[in-house]
N, C-alpha and C positions, 0 to 999 in steps of 0.2 A: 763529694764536695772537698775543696781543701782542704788540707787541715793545718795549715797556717794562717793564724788571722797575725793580718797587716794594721795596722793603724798608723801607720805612716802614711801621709799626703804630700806628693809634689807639689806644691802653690806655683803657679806664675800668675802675674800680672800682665796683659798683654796690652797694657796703654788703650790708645784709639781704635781700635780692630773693624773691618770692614765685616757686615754681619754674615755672609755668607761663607767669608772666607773662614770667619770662628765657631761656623755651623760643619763645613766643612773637619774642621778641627778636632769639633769633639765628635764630629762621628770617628772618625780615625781612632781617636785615643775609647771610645767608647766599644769599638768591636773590638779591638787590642786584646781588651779586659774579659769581655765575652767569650774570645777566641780562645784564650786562654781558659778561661772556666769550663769553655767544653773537652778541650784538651784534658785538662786535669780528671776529666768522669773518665778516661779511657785507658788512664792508667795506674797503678798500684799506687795508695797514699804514699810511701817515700822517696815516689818520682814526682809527686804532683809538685809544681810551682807557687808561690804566694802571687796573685793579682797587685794591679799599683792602681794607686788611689787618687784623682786629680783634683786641683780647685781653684780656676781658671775665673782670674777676675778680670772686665774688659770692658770699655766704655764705646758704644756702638756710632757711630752719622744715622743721620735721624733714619727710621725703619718702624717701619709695622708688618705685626709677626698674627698671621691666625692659627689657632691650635686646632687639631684634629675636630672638636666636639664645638666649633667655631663658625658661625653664620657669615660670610660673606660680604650681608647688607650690613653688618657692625660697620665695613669701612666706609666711609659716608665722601670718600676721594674717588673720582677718575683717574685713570694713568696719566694724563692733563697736567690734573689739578697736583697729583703728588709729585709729581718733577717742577711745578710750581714751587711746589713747598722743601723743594730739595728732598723727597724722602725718597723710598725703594718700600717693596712690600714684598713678602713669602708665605704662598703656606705651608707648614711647619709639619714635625712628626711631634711635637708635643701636648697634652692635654691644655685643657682650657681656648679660651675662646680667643679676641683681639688683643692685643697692647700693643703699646709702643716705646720705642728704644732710644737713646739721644743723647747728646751729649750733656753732662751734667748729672747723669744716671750712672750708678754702682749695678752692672749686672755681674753675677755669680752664678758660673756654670761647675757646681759637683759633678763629679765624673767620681764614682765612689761606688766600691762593691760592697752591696751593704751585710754581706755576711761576715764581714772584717768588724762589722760595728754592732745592728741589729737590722733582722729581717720584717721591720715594719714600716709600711709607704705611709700609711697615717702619724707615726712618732717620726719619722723621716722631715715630713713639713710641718710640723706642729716643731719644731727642733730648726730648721731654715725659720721661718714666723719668728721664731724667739730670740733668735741671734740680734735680728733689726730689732724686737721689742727692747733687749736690753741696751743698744745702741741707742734708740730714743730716749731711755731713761737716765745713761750719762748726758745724756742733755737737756737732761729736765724735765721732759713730756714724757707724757704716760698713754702711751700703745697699748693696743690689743688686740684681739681675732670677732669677728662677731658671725657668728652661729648660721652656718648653711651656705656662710665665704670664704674663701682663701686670701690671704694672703694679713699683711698688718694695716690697721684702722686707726687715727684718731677720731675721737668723740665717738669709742665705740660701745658705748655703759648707754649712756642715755640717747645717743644719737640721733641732737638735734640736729649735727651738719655734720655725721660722718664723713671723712676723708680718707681715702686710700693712699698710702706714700710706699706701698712696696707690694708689688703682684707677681703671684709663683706659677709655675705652669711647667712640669717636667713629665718625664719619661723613662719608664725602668721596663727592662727586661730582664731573666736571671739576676735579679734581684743586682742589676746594673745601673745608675742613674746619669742621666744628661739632663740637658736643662736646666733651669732653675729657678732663679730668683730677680727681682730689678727694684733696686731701691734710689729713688728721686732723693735727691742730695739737693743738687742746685737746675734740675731743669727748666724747661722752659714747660711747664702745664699747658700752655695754649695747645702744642701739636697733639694733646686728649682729647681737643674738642671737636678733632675729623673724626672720632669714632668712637662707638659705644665700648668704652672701656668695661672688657671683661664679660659685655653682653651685658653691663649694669649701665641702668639708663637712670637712675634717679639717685646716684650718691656721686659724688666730689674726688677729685684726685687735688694732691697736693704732693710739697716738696719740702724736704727739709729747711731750705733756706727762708722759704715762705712761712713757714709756723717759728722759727730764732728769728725772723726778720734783718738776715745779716748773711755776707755768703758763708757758705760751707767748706773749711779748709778739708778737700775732698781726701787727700792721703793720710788724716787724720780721723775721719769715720772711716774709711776701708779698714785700717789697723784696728778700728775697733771692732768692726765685725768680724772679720778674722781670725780675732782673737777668743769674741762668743763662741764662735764656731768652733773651736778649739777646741774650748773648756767643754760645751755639751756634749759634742761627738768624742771627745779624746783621742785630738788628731794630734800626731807626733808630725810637725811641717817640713820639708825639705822646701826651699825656696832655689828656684831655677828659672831659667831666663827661658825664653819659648824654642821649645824643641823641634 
């Protein structure tokens, strides 16, 4: 294994991104990192390299993404009906089941070698979860996880009407990760209702703009999650424009 831990992160932002081309993207910068890790087994610790660490923020045109462990019948569109609705659809190499992508949605793709930080997938998303829970509570609401699901919940204590506002679904190999996170700022919730969000048929998706009842000055939650992300992982950022 290396033996320089990195904690330094490239951030870019890549505005509107078309989804395949930012899937495209992070597999590139995802075998990079890989490539390098195997590299590094083959030769003496004081040749081996430090890995680089990404975190690729990007706002998708509407898309629906199924994950590996992901039914099909979730997508409740014909190829028709989705060119109706302006979407695209892919299936994915990432865990988890359906969602969808859109404009007005914060997605966060880590690209992060997590032997730079720590080698655990369950502190890994419980750590992505908490970035948005603390981002909720600069705005007043109070988020949480609720037990046997991923991602972040309002009303998830008594859960009269739980809501989902942010759904995770990644992929690590040697302890490499892609994929991520999508958190609804100002979307449009209707493009939820073509498909069984997450394989979950009886709870709610919602949007940040919809629970403040006002829009989302969206480059002012990105900086805030960016910022959680920070402080938990103890990422040292370098900000760069798309490589």
């Amino acid at each position: 294994m290396n033996q320089y831990i990195n904690k330094k992160v490239i951030f870019i932002d890549l505005g509107r991104k078309d989804y395949k081309v930012t899937w495209d993207y992070q597999e590139k910068l995802f075998s990079q990192t890989v490539t390098t890790k195997i590299s590094n087994r083959k030769v003496p610790p004081e040749e081996q390299v430090m890995t680089t660490n990404y975190l690729l923020f990007v706002e998708h045109p509407h898309v629906y993404t199924l994950g590996k462990s992901g039914e099909s019948s979730h997508l409740l569109l014909d190829e028709l009906s989705l060119s109706e609705r302006g979407a695209t659809y892919y299936r994915i190499n990432r865990g988890g089941d359906i969602t969808y992508h859109g404009p007005g949605q914060l997605v966060g793709y880590p690209i992060l070698d997590l032997d730079n930080f720590f080698t655990d997938i369950h502190r890994y998303l419980r750590y992505l979860e908490e970035a948005v829970i603390l981002t909720l509570a600069d705005y007043g609401l109070e988020a949480g996880r609720i037990p046997g699901l991923t991602g972040v919940w309002l009303d998830h204590i008594e859960q009269r009407n739980p809501r989902k506002i942010c759904a995770l679904g990644v992929k690590s190999s040697r302890w490499v990760t892609m994929h991520g996170f999508a958190f609804n700022l100002n979307a449009d919730i209707s493009y939820f209702g073509n498909i069984v969000p997450c394989g979950i048929s009886d709870k709610a998706v919602t949007s940040l703009h919809l629970e403040l009842g006002k829009p989302v000055d969206e480059k002012e939650a990105k900086a805030k999650v960016k910022s959680h992300l920070g402080h938990l992982f103890e990422m040292e950022f370098e900000n760069k424009l798309y490589l």
